[in-house]
C-alpha positions in Angstrom: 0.0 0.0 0.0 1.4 3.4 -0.8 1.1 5.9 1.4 2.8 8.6 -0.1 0.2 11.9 -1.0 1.0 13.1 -4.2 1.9 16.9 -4.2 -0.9 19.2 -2.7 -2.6 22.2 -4.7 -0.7 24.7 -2.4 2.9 23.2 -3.2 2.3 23.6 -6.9 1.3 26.5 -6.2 4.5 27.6 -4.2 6.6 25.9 -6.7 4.8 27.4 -9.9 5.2 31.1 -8.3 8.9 30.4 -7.6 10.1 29.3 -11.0 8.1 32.2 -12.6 9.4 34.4 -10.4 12.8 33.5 -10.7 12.5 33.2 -15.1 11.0 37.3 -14.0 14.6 38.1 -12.4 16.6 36.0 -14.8 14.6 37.8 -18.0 15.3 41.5 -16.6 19.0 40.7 -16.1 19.4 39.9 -19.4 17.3 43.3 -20.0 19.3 45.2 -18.4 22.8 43.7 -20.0 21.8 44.4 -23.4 23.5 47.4 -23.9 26.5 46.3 -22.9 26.4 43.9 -25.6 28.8 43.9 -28.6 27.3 46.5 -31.0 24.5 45.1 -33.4 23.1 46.6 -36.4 19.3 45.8 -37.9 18.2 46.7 -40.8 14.8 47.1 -42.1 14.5 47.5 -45.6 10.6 49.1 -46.2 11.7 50.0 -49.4 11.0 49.1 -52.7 14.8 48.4 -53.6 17.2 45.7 -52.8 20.1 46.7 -50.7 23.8 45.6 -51.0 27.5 46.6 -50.4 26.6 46.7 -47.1 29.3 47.7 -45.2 30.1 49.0 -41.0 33.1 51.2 -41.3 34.9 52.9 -38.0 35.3 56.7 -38.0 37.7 57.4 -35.5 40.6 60.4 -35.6 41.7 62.3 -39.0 41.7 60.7 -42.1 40.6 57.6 -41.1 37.6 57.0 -43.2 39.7 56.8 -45.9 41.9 54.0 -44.4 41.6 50.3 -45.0 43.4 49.1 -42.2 42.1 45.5 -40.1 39.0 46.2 -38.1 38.0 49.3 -39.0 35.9 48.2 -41.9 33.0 45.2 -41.7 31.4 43.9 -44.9 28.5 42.2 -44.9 28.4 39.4 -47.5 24.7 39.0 -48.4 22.2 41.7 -49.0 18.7 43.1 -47.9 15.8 42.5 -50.1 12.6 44.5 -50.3 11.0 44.1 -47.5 13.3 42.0 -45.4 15.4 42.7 -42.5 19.0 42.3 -41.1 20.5 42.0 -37.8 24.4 42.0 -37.4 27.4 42.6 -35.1 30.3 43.8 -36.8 33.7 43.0 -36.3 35.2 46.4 -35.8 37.8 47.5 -33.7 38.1 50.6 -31.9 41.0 52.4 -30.1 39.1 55.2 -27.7 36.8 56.8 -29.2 34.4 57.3 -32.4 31.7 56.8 -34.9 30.0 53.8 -36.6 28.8 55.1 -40.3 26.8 52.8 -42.3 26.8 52.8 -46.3 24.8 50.8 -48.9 24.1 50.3 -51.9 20.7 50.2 -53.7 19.7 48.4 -56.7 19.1 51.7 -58.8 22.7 52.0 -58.0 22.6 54.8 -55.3 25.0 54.3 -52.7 24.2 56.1 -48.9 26.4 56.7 -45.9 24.2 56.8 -43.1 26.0 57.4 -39.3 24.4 54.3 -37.4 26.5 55.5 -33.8 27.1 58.9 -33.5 29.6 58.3 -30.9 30.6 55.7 -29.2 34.0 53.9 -26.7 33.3 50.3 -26.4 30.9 49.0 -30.0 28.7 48.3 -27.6 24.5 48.8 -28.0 22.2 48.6 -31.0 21.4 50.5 -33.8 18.1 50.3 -35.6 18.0 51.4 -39.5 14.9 51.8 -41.5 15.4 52.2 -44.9 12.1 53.8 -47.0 11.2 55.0 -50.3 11.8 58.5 -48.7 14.4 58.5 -45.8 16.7 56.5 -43.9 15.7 56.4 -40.1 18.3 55.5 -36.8 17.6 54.5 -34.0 20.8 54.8 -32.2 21.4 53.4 -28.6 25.4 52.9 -28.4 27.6 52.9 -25.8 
């Protein structure tokens, strides 16, 4: 004869509150560590044009946009069709601080440089680019 009880209403209960409250805590902290994440970039291409040349380049002292050097550039190898969307973290490399710029290419063949991190010391955050018919939107939240 068994005479175990099986678990009573108020231990499940208990146990349920527990484990949802502790997914609650564990869910904020990785909230809160987002921004101090490597930097990503979306992109949301609402336009009516296929992007690609996509590139991250660092801005970071004189002259330096017009350097190739390791790390300061990131190309992305695929594209952004109409419609879709891109999320990536480039592999950039910064010595104190600077700027993230963006640039593109459509398929009309019109190329944009858009700044996607205005300033920034660690490529860390998120940047959020919407592309339209009309403008070119950023949502910048770098570190």
């Amino acid at each position: 004869m068994n005479t175990r009880r099986p678990f009573s209403k108020r231990k499940i209960i208990i146990l349920s509150t527990l484990f949802l409250f502790i997914g609650l805590v564990i869910s904020m902290g990785y909230q809160a560590m987002d921004p101090f994440r490597h930097l990503r970039i979306t992109i949301y291409n609402q336009s009516d044009y296929d992007l690609s040349n996509i590139s991250a380049r660092v801005n970071s002292g004189i002259d330096s946009f017009n350097t190739n050097k390791e790390g300061t550039i990131h190309t992305l190898k695929k594209g952004v069709p109409s419609g879709g969307q891109v999320k990536f973290a480039p592999q950039l490399r910064l010595s104190g601080e600077g700027s993230i710029y963006l640039e593109f290419t459509d398929n009309r063949g019109e190329t944009y440089n858009k700044t996607v991190c205005g300033y920034t010391e660690y490529l860390s955050g998120n940047s959020y680019v919407t592309v339209t018919n009309e403008t070119i939107t950023v949502k910048e939240e770098c570190m």
